[in-house]
C-alpha positions in Angstrom: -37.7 19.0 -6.7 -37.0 17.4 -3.3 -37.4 13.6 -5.3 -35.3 14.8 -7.6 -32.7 16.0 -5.0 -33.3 12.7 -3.2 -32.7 10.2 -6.4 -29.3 12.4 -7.4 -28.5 11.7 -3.4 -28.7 8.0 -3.7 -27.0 7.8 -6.9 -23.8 9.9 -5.4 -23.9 7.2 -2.4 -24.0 4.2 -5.3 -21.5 5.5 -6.9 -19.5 5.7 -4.0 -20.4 2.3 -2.8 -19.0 1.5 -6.4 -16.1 2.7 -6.0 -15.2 1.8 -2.4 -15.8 -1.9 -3.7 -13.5 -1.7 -6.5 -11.3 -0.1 -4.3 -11.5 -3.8 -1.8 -11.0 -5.9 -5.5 -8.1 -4.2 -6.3 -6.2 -4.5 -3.1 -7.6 -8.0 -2.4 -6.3 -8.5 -5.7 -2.3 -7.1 -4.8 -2.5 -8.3 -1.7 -3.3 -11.9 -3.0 -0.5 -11.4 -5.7 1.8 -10.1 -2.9 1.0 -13.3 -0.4 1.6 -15.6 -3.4 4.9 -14.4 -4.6 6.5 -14.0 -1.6 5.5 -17.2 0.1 6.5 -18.9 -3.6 9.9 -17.4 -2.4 9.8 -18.0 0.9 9.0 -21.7 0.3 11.4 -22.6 -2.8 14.7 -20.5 -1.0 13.7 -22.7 2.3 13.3 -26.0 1.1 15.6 -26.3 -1.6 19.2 -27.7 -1.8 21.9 -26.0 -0.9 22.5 -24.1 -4.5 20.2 -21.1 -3.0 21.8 -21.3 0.5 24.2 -18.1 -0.7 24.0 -14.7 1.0 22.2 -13.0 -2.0 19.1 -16.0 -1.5 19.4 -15.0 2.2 18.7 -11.2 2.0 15.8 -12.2 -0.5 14.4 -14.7 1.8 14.0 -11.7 4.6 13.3 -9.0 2.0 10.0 -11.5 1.2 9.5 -11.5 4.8 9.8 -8.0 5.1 7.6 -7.4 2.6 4.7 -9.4 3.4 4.6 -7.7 6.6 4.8 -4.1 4.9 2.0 -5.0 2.8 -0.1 -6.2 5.9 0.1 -3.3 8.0 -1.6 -1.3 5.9 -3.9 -3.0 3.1 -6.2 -5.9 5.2 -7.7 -2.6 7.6 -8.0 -0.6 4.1 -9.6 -3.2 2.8 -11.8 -4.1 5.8 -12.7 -0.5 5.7 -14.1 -0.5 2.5 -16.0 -3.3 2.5 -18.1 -2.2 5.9 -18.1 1.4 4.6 -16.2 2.9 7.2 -13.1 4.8 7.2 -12.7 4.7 11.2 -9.2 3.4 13.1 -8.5 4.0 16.7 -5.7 6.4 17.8 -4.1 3.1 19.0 -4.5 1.6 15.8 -3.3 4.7 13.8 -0.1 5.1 15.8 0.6 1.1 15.5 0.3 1.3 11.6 2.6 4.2 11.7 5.2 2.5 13.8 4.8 -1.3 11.9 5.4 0.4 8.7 8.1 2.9 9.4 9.9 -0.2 11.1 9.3 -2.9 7.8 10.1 0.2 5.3 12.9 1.5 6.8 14.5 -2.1 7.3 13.8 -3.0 4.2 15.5 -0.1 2.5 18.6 -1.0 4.6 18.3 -4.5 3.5 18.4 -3.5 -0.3 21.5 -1.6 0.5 22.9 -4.8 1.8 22.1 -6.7 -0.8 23.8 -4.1 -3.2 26.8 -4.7 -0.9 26.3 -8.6 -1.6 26.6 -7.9 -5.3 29.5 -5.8 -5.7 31.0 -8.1 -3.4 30.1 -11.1 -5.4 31.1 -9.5 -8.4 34.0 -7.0 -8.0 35.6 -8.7 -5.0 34.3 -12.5 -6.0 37.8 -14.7 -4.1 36.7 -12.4 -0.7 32.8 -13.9 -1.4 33.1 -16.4 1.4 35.4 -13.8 4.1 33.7 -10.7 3.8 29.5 -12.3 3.8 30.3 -15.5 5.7 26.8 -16.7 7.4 27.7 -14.3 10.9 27.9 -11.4 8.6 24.9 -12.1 7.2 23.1 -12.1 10.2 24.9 -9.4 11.5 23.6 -7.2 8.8 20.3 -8.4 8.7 20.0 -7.7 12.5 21.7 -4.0 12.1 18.8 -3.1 9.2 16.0 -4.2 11.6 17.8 -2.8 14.3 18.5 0.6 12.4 14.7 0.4 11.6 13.2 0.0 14.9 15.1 3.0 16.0 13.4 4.9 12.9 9.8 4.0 13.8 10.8 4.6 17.2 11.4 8.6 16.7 8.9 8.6 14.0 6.2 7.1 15.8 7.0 9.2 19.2 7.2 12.6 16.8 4.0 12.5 15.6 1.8 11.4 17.9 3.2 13.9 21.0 1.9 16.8 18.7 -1.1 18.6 19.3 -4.0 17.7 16.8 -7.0 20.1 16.4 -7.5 20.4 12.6 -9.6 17.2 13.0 -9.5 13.7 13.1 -9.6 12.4 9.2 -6.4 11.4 7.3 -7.0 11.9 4.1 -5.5 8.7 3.1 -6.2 5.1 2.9 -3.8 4.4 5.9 -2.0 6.2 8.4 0.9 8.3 6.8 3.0 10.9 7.9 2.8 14.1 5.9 -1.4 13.4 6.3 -0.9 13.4 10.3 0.9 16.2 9.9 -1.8 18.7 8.1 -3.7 18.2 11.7 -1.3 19.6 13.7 -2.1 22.8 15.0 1.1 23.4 16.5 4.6 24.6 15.5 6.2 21.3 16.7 5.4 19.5 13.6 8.7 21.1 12.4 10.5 18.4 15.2 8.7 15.9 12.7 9.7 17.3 9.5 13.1 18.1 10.6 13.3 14.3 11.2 11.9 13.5 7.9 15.0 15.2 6.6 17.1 13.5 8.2 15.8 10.1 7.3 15.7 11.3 4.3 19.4 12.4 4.0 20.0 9.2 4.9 17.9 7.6 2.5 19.8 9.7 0.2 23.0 8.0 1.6 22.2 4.5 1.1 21.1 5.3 -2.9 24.6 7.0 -3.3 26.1 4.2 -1.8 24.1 1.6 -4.1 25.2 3.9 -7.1 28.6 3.6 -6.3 28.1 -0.3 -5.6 26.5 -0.6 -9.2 29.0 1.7 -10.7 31.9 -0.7 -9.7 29.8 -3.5 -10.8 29.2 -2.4 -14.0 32.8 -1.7 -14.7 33.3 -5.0 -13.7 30.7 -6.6 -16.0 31.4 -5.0 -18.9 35.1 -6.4 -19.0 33.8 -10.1 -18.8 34.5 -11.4 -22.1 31.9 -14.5 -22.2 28.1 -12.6 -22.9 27.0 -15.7 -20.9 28.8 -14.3 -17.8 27.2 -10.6 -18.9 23.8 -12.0 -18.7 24.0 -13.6 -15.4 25.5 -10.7 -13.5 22.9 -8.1 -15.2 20.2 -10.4 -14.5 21.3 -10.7 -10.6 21.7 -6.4 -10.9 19.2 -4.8 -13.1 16.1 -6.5 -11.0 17.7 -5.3 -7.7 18.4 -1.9 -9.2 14.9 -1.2 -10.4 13.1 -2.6 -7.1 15.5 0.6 -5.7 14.3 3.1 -7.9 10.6 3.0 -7.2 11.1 2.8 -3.7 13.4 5.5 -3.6 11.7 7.9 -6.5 8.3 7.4 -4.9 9.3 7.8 -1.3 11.1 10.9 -1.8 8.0 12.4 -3.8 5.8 11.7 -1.2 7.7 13.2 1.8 9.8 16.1 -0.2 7.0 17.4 -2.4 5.2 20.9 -1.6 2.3 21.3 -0.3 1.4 23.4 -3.3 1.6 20.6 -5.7 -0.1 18.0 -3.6 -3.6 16.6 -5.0 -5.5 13.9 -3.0 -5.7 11.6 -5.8 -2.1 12.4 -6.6 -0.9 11.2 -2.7 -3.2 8.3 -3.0 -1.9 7.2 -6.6 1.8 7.5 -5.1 1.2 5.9 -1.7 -0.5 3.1 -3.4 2.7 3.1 -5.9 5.5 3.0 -2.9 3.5 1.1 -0.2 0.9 -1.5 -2.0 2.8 -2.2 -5.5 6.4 -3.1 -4.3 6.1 -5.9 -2.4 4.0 -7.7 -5.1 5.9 -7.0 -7.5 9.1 -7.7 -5.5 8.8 -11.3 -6.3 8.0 -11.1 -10.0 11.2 -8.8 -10.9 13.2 -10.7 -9.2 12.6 -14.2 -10.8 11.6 -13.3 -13.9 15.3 -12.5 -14.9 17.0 -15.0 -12.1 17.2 -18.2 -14.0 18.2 -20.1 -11.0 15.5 -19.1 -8.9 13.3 -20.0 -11.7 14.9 -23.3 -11.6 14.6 -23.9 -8.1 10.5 -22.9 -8.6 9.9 -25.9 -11.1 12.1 -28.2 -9.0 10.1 -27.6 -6.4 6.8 -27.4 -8.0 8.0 -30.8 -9.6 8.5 -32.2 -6.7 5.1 -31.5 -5.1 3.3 -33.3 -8.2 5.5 -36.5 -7.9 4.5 -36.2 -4.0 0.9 -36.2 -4.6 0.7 -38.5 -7.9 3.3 -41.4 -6.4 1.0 -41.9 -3.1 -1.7 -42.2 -5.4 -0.4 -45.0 -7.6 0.6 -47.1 -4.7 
């Protein structure tokens, strides 16, 4: 009996193993789709000629930035964690991964209300283009969404980690979120934090009603433009812009609005991994896939490169 006890032991612990190392594949994997995308667009917006030097290539040039950091708070120490079997982060650690990814979420939610701003500028108001985003607004704006999210990890970040914790020490996550820190507070003062959850998240709320409106206007627009050539190209600037919204929005509210009563731990890790780990690599992908100009710029560049190694070579 106790060999039988002890074989069914060591096959639990394997099958854990198992799973903590699919667990490091799969995020090695995202993450190594993330780092590739984004420094694809990083590089081609950069380097290119002036064609891509617009406002709309400039927000998506710090919304690649933004999400390559957002991706690296959080997945390299998961990952680490899994492959040496541990699950440990210091209280340090736990409150810098909080503030780091309140900071490169926030801002970049503010920066995709921007850029919807840039489009129904572009679209609706097209002879004001150049007066209304000149290069000081750009920067402006760019500076008031990492401003605006600063001050949002700030109070996040200070919330939580005043609070009492006696419910024990394990977040029941694969990083340091919120609502997890939360469930070990033993002290009424977690309703500070939640009452500041709803407030960033009324004014999450704002910014989507503002892109709906922007995307309203636009669409009104569009849909009067008699050429379908014309059509395309202002859906296929929109649609990927609109869609990259939704997740972050749907997922985001799910995870910090839902009841307790319908919360699962493989349901908050299936969502967390949706509105933290997916996004930014798949950020890049939606939007060149329908962005024939960026696409153009990609095989310019990539053309480039080969002539660059195969002309040395010849001479």
């Amino acid at each position: 009996m106790e060999k039988h006890r002890d074989a069914m032991t060591e096959e639990m612990l394997l099958g854990l193993r198992e799973l903590q190392l699919l667990h490091f594949w799969l995020f090695l994997g995202i993450y190594l789709a993330a780092l590739l995308g984004n420094g694809l667009v990083l590089t081609t917006v950069a380097s290119c000629d002036h064609h891509l030097h617009t406002p709309m290539y400039f927000f998506l040039l710090k919304l690649s930035l933004l999400d390559l950091g957002y991706i690296s708070t959080t997945v390299p120490k998961s990952m680490a964690n899994s492959l040496w079997d541990t699950r440990a982060i210091s209280y340090q650690g736990c409150a810098s991964q909080v503030f780091f990814f309140f900071i490169l979420m926030s801002a970049e939610f503010y920066l995709l209300t921007i850029m919807a701003y840039d489009r129904y500028v572009a679209i609706c108001k097209p002879l004001h283009y150049g007066t209304l985003l000149g290069s000081r607004a750009c920067v402006h704006m760019a500076a008031a969404a990492w401003g605006c999210g600063f001050l949002t990890a700030v109070l996040h970040t200070a919330n939580t980690f005043s609070l009492p914790f006696c419910k024990g020490n394990a977040v029941d996550q694969f990083f340091c979120e919120v609502p997890q820190i939360l469930k070990l507070s033993c002290s009424d003062a977690y309703l500070r934090e939640a009452g500041l959850i709803v407030v960033s998240v009324c004014v999450a709320f704002g910014c989507f009603g503002f892109i709906l409106l922007s995307y309203v206007q636009i669409f009104r627009v569009v849909l009067r433009i008699p050429s379908e050539q014309g059509r395309h190209k202002a859906f296929s600037t929109c649609l990927p812009h609109l869609a990259v919204v939704s997740m972050y929005v749907s997922m985001g509210m799910f995870t910090y609005l839902k009841p307790h009563s319908i919360s699962s731990p493989h349901q908050d890790l299936v969502v967390a991994v949706l509105y933290s780990v997916v996004p930014p690599a798949l950020n890049p992908l939606i939007y060149s896939v329908r962005n024939q100009e960026l696409k153009d710029a990609v095989q310019k560049l990539r053309t480039r490169k080969i002539c660059s190694i195969i002309i040395p070579s010849a001479t």
